[in-house]
mmJSON file of the N, C-alpha and C atoms, coordinates in Angstrom:
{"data_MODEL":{"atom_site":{
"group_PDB":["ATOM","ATOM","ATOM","ATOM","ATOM","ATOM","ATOM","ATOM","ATOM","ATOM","ATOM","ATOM","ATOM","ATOM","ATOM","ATOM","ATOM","ATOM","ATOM","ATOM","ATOM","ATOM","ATOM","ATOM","ATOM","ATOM","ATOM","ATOM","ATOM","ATOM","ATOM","ATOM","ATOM","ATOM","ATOM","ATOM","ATOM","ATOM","ATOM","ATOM","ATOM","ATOM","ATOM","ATOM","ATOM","ATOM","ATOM","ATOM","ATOM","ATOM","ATOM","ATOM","ATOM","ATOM","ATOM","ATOM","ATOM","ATOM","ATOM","ATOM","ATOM","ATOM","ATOM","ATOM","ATOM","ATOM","ATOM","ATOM","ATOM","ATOM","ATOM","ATOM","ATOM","ATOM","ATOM","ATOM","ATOM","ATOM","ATOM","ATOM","ATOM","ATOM","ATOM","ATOM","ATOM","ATOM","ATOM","ATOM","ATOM","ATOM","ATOM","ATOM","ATOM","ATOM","ATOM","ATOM","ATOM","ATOM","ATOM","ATOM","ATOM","ATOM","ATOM","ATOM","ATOM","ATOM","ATOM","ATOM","ATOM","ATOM","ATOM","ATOM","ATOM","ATOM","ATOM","ATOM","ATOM","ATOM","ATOM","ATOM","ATOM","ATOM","ATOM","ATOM","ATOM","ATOM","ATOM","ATOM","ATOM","ATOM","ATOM","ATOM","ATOM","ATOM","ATOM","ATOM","ATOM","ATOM","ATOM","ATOM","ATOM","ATOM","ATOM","ATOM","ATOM","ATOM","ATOM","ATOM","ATOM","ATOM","ATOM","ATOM","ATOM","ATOM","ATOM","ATOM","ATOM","ATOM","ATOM","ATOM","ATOM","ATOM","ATOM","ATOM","ATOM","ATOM","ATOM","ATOM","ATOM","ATOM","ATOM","ATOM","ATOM","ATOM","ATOM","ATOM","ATOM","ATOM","ATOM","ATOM"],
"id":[1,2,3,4,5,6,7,8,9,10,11,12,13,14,15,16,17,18,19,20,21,22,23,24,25,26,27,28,29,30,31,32,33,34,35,36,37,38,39,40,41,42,43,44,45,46,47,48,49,50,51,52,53,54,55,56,57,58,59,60,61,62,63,64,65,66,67,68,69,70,71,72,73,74,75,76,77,78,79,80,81,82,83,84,85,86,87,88,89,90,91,92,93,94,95,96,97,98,99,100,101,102,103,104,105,106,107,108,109,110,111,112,113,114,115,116,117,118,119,120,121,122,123,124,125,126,127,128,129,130,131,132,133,134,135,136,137,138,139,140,141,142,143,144,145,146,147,148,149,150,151,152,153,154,155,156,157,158,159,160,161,162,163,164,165,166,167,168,169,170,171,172,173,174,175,176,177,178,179,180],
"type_symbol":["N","C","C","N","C","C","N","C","C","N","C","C","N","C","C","N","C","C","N","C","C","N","C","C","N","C","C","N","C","C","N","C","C","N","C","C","N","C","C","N","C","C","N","C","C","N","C","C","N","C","C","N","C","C","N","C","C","N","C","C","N","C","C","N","C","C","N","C","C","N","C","C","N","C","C","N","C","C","N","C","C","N","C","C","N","C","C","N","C","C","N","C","C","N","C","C","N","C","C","N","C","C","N","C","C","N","C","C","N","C","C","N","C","C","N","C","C","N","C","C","N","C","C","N","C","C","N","C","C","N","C","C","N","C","C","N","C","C","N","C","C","N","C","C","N","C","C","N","C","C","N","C","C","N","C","C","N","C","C","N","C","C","N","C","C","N","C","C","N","C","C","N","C","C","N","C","C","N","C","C"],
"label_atom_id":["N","CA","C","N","CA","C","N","CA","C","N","CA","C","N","CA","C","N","CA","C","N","CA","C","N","CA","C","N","CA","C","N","CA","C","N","CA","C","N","CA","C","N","CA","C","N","CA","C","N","CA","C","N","CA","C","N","CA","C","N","CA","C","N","CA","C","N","CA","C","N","CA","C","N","CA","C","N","CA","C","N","CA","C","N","CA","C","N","CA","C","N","CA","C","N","CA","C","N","CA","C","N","CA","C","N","CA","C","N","CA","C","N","CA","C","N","CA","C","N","CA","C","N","CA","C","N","CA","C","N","CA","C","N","CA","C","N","CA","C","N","CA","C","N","CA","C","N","CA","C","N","CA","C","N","CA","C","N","CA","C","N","CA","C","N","CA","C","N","CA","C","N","CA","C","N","CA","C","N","CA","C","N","CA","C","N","CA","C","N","CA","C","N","CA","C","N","CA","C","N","CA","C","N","CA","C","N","CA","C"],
"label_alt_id":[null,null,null,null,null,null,null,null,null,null,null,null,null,null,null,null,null,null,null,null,null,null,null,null,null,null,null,null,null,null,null,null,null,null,null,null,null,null,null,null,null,null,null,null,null,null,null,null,null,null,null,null,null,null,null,null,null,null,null,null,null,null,null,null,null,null,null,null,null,null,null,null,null,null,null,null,null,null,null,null,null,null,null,null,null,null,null,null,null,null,null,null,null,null,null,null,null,null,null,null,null,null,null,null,null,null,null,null,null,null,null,null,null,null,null,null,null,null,null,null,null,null,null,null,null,null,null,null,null,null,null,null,null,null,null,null,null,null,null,null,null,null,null,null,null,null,null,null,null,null,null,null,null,null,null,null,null,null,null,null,null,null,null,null,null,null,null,null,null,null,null,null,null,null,null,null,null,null,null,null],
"label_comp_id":["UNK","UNK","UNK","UNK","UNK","UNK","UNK","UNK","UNK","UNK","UNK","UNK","UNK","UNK","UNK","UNK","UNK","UNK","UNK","UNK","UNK","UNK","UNK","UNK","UNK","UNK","UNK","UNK","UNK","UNK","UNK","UNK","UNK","UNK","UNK","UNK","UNK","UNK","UNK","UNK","UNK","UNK","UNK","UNK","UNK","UNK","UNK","UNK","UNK","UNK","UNK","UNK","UNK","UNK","UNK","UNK","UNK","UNK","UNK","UNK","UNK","UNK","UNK","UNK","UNK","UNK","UNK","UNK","UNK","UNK","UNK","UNK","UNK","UNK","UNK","UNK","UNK","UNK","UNK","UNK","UNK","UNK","UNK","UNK","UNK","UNK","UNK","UNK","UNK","UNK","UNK","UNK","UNK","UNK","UNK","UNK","UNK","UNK","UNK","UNK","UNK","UNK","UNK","UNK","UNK","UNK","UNK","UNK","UNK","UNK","UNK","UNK","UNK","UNK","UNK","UNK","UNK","UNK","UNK","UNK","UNK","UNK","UNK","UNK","UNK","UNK","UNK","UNK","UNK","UNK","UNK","UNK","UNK","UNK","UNK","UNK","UNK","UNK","UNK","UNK","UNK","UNK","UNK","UNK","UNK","UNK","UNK","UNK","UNK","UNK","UNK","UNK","UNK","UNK","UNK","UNK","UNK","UNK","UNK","UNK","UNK","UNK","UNK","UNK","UNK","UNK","UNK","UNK","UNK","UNK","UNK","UNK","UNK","UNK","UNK","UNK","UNK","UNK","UNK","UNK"],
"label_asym_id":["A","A","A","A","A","A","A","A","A","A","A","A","A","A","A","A","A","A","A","A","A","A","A","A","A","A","A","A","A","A","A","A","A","A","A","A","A","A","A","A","A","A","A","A","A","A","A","A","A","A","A","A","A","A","A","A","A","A","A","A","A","A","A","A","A","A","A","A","A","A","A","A","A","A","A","A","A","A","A","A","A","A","A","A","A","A","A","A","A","A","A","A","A","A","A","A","A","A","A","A","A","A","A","A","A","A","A","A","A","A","A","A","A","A","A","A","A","A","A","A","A","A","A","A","A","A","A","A","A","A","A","A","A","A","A","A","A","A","A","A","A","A","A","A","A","A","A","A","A","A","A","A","A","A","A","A","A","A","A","A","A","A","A","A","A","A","A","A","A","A","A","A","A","A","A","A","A","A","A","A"],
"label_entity_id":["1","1","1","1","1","1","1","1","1","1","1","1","1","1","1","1","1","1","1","1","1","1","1","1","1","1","1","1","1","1","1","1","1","1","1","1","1","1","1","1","1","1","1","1","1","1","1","1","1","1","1","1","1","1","1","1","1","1","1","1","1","1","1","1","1","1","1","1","1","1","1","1","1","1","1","1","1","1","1","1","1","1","1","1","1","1","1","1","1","1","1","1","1","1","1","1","1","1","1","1","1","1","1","1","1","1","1","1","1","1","1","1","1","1","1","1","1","1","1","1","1","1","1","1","1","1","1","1","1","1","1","1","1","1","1","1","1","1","1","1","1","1","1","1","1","1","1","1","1","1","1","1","1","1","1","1","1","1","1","1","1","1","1","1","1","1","1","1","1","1","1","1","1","1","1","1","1","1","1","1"],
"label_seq_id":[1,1,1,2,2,2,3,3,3,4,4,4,5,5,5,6,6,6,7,7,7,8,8,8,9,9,9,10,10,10,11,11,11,12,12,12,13,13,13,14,14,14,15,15,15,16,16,16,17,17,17,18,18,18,19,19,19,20,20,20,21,21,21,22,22,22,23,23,23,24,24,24,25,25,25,26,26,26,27,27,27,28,28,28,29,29,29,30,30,30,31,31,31,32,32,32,33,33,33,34,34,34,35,35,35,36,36,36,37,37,37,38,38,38,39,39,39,40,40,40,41,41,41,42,42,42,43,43,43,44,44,44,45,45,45,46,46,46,47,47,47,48,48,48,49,49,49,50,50,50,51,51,51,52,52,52,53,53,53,54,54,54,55,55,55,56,56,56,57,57,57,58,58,58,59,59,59,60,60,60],
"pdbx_PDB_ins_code":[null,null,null,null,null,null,null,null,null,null,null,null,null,null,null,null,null,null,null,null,null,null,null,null,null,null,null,null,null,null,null,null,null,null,null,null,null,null,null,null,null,null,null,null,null,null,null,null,null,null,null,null,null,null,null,null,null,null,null,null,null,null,null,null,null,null,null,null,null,null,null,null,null,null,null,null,null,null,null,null,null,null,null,null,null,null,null,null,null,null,null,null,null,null,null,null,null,null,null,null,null,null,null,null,null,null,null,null,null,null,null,null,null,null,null,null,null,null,null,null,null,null,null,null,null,null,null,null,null,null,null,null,null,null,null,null,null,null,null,null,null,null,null,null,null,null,null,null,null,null,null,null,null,null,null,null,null,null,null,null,null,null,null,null,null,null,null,null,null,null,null,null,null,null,null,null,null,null,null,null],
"Cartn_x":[71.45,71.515,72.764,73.052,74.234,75.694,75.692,76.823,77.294,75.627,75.916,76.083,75.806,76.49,78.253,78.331,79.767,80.468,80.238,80.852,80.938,79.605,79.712,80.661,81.172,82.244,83.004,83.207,84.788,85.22,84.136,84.406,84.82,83.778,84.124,85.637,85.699,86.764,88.389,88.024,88.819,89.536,88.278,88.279,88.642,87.951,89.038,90.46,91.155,92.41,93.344,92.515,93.393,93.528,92.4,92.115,93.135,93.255,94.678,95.626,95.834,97.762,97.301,96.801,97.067,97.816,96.42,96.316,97.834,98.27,99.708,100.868,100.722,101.573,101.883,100.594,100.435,101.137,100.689,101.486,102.876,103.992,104.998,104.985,104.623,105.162,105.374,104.191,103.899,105.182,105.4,106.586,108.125,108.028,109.428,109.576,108.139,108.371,109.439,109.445,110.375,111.853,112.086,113.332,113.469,112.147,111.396,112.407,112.31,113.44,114.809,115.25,116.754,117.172,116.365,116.387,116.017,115.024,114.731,114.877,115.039,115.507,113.955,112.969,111.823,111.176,110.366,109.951,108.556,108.233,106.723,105.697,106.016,105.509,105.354,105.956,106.168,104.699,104.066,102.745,103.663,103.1,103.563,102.662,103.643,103.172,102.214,100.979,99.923,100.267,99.68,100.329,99.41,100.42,99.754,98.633,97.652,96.323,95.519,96.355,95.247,95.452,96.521,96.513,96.038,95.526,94.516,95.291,94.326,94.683,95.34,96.365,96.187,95.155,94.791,93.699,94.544,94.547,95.251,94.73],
"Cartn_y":[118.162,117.223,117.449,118.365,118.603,118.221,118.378,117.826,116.285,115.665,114.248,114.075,114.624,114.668,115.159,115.752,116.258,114.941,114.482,113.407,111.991,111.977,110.455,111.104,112.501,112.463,112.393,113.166,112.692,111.118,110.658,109.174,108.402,108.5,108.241,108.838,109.915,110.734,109.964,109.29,108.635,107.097,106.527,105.213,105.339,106.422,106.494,106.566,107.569,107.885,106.919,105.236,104.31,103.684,103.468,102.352,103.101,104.409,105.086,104.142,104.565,104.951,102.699,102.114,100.454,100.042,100.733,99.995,100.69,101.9,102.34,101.403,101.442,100.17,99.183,98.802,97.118,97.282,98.669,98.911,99.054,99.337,99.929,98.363,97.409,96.018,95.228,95.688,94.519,94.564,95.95,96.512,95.916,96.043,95.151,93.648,92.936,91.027,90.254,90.873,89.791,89.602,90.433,89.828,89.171,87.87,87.66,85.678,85.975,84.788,84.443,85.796,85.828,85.4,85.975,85.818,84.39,83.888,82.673,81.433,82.06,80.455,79.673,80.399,80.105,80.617,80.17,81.187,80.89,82.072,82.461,82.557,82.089,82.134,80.339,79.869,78.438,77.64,76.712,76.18,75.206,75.028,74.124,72.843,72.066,70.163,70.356,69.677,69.324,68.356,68.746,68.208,66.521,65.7,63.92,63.856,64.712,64.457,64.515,65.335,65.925,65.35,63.981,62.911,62.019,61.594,60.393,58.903,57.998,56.96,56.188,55.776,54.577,53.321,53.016,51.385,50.38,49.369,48.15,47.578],
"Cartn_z":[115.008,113.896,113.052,112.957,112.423,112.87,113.838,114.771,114.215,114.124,114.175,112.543,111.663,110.461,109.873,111.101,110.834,111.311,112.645,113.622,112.309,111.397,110.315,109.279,109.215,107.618,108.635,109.707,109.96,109.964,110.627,110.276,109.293,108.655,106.958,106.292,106.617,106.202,106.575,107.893,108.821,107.998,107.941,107.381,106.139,105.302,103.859,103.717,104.636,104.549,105.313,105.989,106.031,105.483,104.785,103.635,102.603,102.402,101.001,101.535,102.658,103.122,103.164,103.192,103.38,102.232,101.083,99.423,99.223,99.812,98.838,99.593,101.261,101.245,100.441,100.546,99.586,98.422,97.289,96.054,96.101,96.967,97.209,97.582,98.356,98.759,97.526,96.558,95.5,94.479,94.213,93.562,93.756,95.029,95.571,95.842,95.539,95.595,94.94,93.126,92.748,93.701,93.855,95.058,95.89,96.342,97.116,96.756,95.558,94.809,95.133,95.163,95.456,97.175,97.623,99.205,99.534,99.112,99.842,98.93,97.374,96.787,95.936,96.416,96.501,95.136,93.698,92.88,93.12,93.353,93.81,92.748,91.174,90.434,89.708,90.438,90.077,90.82,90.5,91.251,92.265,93.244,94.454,94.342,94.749,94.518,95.25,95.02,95.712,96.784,98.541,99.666,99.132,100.477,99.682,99.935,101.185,101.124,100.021,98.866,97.602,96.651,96.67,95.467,95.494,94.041,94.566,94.975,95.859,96.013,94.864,94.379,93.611,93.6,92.671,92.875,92.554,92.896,93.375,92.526],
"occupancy":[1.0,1.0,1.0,1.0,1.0,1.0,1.0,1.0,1.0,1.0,1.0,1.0,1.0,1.0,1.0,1.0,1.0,1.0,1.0,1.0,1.0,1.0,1.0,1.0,1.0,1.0,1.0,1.0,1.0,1.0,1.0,1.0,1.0,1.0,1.0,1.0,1.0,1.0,1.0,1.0,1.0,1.0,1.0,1.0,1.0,1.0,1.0,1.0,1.0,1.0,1.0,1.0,1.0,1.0,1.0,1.0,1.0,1.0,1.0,1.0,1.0,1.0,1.0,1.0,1.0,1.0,1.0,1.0,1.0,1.0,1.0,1.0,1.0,1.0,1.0,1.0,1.0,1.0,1.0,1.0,1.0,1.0,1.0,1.0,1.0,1.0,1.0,1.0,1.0,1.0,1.0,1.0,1.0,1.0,1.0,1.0,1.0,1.0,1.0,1.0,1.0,1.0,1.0,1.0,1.0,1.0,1.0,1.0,1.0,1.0,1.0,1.0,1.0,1.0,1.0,1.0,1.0,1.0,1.0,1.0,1.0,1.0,1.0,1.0,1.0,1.0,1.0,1.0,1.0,1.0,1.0,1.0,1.0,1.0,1.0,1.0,1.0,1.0,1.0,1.0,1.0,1.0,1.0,1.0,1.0,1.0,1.0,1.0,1.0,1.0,1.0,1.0,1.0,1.0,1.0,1.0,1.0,1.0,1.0,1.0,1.0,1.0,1.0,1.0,1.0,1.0,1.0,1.0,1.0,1.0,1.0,1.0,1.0,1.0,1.0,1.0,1.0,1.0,1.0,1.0],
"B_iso_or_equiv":[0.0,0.0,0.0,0.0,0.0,0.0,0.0,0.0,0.0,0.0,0.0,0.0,0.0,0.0,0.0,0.0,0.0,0.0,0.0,0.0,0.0,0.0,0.0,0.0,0.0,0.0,0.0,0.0,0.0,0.0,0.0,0.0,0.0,0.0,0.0,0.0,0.0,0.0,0.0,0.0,0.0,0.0,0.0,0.0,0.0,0.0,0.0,0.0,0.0,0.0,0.0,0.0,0.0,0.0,0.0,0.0,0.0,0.0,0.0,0.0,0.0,0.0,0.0,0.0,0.0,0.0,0.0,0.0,0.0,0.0,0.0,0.0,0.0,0.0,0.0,0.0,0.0,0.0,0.0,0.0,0.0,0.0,0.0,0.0,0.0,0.0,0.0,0.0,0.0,0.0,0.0,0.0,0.0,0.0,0.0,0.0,0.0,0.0,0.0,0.0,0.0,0.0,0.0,0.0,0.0,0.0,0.0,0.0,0.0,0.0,0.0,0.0,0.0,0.0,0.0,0.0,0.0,0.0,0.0,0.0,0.0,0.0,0.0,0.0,0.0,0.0,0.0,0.0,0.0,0.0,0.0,0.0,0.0,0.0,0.0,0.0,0.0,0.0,0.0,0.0,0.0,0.0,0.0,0.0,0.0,0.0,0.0,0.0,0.0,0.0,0.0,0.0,0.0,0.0,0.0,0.0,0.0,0.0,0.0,0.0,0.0,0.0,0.0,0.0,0.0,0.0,0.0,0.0,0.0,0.0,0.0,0.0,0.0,0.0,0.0,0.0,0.0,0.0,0.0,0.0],
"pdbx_formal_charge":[null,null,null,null,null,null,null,null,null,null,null,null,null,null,null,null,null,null,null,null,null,null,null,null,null,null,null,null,null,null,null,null,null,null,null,null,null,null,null,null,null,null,null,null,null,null,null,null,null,null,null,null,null,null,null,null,null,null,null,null,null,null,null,null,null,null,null,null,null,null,null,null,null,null,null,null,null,null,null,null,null,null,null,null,null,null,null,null,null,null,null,null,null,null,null,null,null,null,null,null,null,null,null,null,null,null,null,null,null,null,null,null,null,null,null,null,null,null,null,null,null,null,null,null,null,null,null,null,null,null,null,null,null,null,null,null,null,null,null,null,null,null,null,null,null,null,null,null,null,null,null,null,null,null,null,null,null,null,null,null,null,null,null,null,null,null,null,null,null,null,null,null,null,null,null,null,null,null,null,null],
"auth_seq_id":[1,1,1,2,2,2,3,3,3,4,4,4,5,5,5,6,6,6,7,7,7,8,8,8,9,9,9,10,10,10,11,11,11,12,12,12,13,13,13,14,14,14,15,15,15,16,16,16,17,17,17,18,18,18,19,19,19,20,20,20,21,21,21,22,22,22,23,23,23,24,24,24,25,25,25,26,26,26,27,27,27,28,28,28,29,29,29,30,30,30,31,31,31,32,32,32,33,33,33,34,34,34,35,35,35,36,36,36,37,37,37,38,38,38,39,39,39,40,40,40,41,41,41,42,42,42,43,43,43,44,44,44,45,45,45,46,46,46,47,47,47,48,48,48,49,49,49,50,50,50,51,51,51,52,52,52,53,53,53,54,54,54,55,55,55,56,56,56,57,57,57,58,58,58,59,59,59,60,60,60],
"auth_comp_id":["UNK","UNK","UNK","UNK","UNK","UNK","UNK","UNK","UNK","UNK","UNK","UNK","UNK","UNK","UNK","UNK","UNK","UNK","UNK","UNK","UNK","UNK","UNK","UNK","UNK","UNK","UNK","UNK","UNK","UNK","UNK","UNK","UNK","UNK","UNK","UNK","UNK","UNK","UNK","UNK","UNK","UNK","UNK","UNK","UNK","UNK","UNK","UNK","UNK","UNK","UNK","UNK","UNK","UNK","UNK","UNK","UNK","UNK","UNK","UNK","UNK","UNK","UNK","UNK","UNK","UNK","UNK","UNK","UNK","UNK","UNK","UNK","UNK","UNK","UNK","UNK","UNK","UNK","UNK","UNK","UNK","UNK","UNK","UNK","UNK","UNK","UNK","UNK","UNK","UNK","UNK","UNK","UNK","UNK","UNK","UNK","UNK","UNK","UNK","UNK","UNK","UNK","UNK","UNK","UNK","UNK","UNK","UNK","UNK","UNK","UNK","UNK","UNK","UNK","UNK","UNK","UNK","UNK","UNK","UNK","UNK","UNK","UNK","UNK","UNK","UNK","UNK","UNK","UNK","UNK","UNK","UNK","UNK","UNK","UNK","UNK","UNK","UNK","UNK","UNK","UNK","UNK","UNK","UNK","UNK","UNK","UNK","UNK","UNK","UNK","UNK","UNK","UNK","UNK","UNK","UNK","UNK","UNK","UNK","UNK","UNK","UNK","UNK","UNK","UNK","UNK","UNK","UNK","UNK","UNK","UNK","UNK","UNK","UNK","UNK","UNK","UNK","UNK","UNK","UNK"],
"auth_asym_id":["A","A","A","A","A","A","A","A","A","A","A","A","A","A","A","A","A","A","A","A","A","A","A","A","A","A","A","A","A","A","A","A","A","A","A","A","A","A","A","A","A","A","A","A","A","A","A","A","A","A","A","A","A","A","A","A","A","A","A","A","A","A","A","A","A","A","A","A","A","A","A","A","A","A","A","A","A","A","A","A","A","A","A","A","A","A","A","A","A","A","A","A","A","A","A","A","A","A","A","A","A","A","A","A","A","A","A","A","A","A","A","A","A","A","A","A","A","A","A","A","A","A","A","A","A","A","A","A","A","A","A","A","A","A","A","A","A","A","A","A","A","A","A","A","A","A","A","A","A","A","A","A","A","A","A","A","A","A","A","A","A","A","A","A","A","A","A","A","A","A","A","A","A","A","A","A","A","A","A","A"],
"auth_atom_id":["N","CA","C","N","CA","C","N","CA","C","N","CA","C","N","CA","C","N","CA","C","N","CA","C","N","CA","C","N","CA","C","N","CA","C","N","CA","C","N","CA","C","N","CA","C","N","CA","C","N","CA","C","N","CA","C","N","CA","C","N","CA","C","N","CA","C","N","CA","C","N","CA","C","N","CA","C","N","CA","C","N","CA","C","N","CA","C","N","CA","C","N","CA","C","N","CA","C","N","CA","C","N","CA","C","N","CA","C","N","CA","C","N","CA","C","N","CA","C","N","CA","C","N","CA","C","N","CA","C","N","CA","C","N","CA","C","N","CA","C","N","CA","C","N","CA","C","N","CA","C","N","CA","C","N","CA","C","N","CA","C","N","CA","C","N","CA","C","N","CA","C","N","CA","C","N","CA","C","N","CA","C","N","CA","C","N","CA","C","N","CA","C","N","CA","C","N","CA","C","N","CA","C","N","CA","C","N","CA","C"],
"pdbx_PDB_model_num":[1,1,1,1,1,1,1,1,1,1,1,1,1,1,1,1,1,1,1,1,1,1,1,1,1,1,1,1,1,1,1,1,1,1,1,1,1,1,1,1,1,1,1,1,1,1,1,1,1,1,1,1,1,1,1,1,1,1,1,1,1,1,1,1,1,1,1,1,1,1,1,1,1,1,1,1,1,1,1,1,1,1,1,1,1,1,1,1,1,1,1,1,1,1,1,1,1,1,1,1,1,1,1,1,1,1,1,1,1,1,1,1,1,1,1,1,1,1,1,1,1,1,1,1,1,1,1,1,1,1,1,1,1,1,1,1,1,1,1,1,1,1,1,1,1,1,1,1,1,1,1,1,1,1,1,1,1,1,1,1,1,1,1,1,1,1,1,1,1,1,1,1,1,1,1,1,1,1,1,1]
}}}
């Protein structure tokens, strides 16, 4: 029984220490976006036109 308790932390143990090293990616990515402007011209903070399916019809 023990065995099979050691075998679920390593697991666990496993799955925690990818889930760290993802979220610090992600933080270290999030850090470096605003430049994200300069490169493509694009401001990522600006709202984007709603595509024409999502305006309403005019009525006649």
């Amino acid at each position: 029984m023990k065995q099979v308790i050691k075998h679920e932390l390593a697991i666990a143990f496993t799955v925690g220490a990818v889930l760290l090293v993802i979220s610090v990616i992600g933080v270290m990515a999030s850090r470096r976006a605003p430049d994200v402007r300069s490169q493509t011209g694009i401001d990522p903070y600006k709202p984007m036109p709603a595509p024409e399916f999502a305006r309403p019809v005019p009525k006649e």
